[in-house]
Wavefront OBJ file of the C-alpha trace (Angstrom):
o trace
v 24.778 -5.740 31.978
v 24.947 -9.546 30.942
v 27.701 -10.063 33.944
v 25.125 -8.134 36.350
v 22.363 -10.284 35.129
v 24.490 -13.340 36.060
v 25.363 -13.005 39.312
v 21.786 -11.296 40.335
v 20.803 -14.819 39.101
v 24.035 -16.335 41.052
v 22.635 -14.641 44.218
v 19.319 -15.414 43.760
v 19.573 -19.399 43.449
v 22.253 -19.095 46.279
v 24.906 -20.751 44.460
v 27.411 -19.420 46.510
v 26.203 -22.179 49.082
v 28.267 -24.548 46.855
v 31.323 -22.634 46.507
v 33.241 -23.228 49.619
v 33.203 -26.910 49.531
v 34.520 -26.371 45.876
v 37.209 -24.029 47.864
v 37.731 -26.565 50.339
v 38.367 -29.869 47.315
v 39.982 -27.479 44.903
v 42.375 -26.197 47.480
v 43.833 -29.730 48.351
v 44.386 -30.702 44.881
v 46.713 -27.730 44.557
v 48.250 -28.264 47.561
v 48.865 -32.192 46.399
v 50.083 -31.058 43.370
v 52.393 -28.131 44.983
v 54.002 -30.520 47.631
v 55.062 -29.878 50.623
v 58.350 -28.038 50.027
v 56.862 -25.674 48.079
v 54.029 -25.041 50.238
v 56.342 -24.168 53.109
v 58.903 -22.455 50.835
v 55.507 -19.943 49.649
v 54.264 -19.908 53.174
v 57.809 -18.374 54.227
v 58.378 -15.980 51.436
v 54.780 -14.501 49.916
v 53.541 -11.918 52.651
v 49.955 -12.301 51.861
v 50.528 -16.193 52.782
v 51.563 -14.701 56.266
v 48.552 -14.933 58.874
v 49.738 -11.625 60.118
v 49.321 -9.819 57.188
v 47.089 -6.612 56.481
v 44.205 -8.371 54.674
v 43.990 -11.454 56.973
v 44.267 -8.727 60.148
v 41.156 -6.771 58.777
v 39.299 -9.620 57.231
v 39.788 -12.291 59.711
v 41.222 -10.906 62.915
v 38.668 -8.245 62.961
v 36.488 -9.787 61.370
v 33.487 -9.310 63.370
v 34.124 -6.006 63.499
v 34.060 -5.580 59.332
v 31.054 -7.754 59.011
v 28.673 -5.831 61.354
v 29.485 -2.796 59.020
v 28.762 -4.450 55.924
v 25.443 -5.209 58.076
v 25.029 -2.280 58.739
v 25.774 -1.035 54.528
v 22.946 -4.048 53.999
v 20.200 -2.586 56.564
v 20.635 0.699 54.798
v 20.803 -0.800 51.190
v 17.362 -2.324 52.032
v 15.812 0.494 53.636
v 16.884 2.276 50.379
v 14.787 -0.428 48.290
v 12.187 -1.393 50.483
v 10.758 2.376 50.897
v 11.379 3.813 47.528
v 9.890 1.945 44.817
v 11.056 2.588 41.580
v 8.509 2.121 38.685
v 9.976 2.433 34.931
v 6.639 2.963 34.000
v 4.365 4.725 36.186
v 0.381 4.728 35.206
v -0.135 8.721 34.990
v 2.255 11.904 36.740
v 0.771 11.877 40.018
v 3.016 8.320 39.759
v 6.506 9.968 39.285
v 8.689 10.177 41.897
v 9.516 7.425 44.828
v 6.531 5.892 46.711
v 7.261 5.950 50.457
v 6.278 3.301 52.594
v 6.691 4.182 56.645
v 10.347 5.118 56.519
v 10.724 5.036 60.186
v 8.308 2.201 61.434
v 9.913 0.267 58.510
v 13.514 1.287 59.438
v 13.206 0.323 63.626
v 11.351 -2.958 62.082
v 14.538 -3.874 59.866
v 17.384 -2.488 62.299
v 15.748 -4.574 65.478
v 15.724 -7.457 62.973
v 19.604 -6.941 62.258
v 20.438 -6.633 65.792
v 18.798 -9.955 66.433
v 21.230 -11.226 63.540
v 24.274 -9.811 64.964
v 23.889 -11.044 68.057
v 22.592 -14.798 67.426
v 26.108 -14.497 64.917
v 28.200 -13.641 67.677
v 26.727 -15.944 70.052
v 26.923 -18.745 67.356
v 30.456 -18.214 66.683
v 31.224 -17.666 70.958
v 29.731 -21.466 71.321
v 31.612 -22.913 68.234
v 35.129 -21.337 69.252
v 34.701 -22.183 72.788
v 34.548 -25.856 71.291
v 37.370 -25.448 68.434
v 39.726 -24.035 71.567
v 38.470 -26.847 73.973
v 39.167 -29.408 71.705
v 42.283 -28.297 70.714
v 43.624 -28.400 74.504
v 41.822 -32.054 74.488
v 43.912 -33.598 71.949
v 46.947 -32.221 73.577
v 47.591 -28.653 71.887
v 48.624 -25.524 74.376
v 49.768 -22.386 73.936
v 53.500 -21.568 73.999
v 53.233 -18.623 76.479
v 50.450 -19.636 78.427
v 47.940 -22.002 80.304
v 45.275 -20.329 78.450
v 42.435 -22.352 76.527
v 41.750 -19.606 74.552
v 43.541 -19.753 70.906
v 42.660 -15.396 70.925
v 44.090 -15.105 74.378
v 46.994 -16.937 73.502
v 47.606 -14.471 70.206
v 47.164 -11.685 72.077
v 49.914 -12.634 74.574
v 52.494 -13.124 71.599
v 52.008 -17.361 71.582
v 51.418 -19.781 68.959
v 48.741 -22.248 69.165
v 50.426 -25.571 68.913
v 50.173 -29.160 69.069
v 46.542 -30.045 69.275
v 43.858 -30.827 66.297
v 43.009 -27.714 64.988
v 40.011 -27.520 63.164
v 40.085 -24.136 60.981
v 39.295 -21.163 62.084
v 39.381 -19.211 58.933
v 36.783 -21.905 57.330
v 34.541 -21.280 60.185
v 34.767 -17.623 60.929
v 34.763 -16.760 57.255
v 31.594 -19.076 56.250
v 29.726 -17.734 59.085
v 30.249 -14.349 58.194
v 30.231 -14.448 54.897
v 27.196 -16.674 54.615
v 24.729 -14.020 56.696
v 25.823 -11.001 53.770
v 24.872 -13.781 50.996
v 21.459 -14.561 52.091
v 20.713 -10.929 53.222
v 21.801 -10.094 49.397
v 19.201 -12.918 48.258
v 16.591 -11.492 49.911
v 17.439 -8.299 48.714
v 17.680 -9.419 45.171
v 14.631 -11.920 45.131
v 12.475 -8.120 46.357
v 13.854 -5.874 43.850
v 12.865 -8.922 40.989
v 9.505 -9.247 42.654
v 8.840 -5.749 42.283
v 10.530 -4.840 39.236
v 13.610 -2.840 40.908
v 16.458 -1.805 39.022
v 19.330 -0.375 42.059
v 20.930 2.624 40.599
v 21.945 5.293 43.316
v 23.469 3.185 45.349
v 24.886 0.143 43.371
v 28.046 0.803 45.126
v 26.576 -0.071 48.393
v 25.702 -3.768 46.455
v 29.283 -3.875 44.962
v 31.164 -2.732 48.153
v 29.516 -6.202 50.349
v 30.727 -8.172 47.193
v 34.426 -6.972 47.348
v 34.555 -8.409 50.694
v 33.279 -11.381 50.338
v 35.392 -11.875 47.049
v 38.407 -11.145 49.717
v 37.332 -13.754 52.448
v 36.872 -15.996 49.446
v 40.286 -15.422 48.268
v 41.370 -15.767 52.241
v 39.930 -19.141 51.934
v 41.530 -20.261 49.002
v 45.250 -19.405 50.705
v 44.116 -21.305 53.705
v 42.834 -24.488 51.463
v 45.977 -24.467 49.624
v 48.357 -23.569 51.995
v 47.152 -24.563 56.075
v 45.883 -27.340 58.372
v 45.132 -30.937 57.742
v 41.851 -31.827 54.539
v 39.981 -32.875 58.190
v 40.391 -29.609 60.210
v 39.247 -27.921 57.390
v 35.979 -30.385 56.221
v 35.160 -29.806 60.088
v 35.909 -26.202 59.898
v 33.459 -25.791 56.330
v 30.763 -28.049 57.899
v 30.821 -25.958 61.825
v 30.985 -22.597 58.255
v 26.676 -23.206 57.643
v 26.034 -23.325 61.210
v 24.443 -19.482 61.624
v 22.943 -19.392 58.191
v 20.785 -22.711 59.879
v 20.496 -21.581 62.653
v 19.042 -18.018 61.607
v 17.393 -18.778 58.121
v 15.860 -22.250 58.405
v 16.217 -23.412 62.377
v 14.921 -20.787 64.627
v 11.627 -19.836 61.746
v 10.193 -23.741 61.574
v 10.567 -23.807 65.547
v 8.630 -20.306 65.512
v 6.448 -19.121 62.888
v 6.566 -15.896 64.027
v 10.630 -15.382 63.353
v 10.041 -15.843 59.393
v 11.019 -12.313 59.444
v 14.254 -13.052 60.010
l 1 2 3 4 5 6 7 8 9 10 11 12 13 14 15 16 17 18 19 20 21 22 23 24 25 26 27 28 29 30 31 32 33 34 35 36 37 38 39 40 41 42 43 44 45 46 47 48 49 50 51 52 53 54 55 56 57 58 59 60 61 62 63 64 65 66 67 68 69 70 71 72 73 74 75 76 77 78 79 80 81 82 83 84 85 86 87 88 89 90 91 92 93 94 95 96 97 98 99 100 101 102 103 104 105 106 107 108 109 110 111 112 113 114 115 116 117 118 119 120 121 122 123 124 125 126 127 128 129 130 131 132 133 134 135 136 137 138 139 140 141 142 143 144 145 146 147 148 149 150 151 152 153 154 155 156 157 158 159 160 161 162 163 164 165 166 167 168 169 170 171 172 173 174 175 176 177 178 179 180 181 182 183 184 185 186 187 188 189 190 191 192 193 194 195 196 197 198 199 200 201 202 203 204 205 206 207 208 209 210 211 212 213 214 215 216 217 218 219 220 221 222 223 224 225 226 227 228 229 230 231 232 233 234 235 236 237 238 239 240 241 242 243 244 245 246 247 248 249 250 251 252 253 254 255 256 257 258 259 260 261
């Protein structure tokens, strides 16, 4: 119970906001203190230090994919919460039991709003990898089998994405994703605290969205020991915050109206 009660109160002060530029500095002392002949000795022998391995193809690769799932476990997780209320100590019997609150005005409300999410993360992510890919070709990088510009393209065709600066894709996917599940979990958490909620049935739903993000944090720590340059990956943690601003602080001061989201 006392580790629960810390990270509720880790989610709820957002916290994690801090931890991948501690990722990000922690990862290039070890690599510093590694060297560089170790680092490509590890990179050649430990699978899991292999881009194409299972995790990073899940996590990373399909990404997307995994995150508008765990979306998908959140929107249910706070359907769960937001229409049963669970009071530990109800005033007389006609009390007992869950109170329901519109369960299918609320649930259209809350799955339109996680739609919008989705698809301002995907667009997001479209505009920052179009640049990432663009600037790569700029500074002379190309793909091995291919005229493409696209570093996915070029993947898909069998190349390797060489030559050019390449600021990190895993910092940027991963924040981005990972981010949206934090702040959906804060809200989450900050409700259940307002209104004296203790989740029970379907803890597992909380715990499953914090294995994954425990795994892209882990993903991030290989790539901050292990891959590209301290700059490509400062660039790639700063272009990380970019939906969580956009989505949670940009688009609700331009529009009242959006605080929903």
């Amino acid at each position: 119970m006392r580790l629960q009660g810390k990270m509720d109160e880790y989610i709820s002060e957002r916290r994690y906001c801090y931890l991948y530029p501690a990722l990000l500095l922690g990862g290039e002392v070890i690599k510093l203190i590694l060297g560089e002949e170790t680092i490509e000795h590890d990179r050649k022998t430990w699978y899991l230090l292999n881009g194409g391995n299972f995790v990073n193809q899940l996590f990373v690769h399909h990404g997307v994919l995994l995150w508008t799932l765990l979306m998908g476990l959140v929107l249910a997780l706070q359907y769960h919460v937001r229409t049963t209320e669970f009071d530990p100590l109800p005033l007389d019997a006609r009390q007992l039991g869950p109170v329901r609150r519109h369960p299918l005005k609320m649930l259209g409300s809350m799955a339109v709003q996680t739609v919008i999410k989705v698809l301002l993360v995907v667009t997001v992510l479209q505009a920052l990898f179009w640049f990432m890919d663009h600037l790569f070709v700029w500074t002379g990088g190309r793909c091995t089998v291919s005229d493409t510009k696209d570093s996915v393209a070029c993947r898909r065709l069998g190349g390797e994405w060489v030559g050019g600066f390449d600021i990190s894709g895993h910092f940027c996917l991963v924040m981005n994703l990972s981010l949206v599940l934090w702040l959906e979990l804060t809200e989450l958490q900050r409700y259940m605290h307002s209104q004296e909620i203790q989740l029970r049935k379907f803890a597992w739903a909380r715990t499953t969205v914090l294995g994954a993000l425990g795994v892209w944090l882990a993903l991030l720590a290989i790539t901050a020991i292990y891959y590209h340059t301290f700059v490509e990956k400062l660039l790639g943690t700063i272009f990380g915050y970019s939906t969580s601003l956009v989505i949670y602080y940009v688009l609700p001061r331009i529009n009242r109206g959006l605080h929903y989201l």
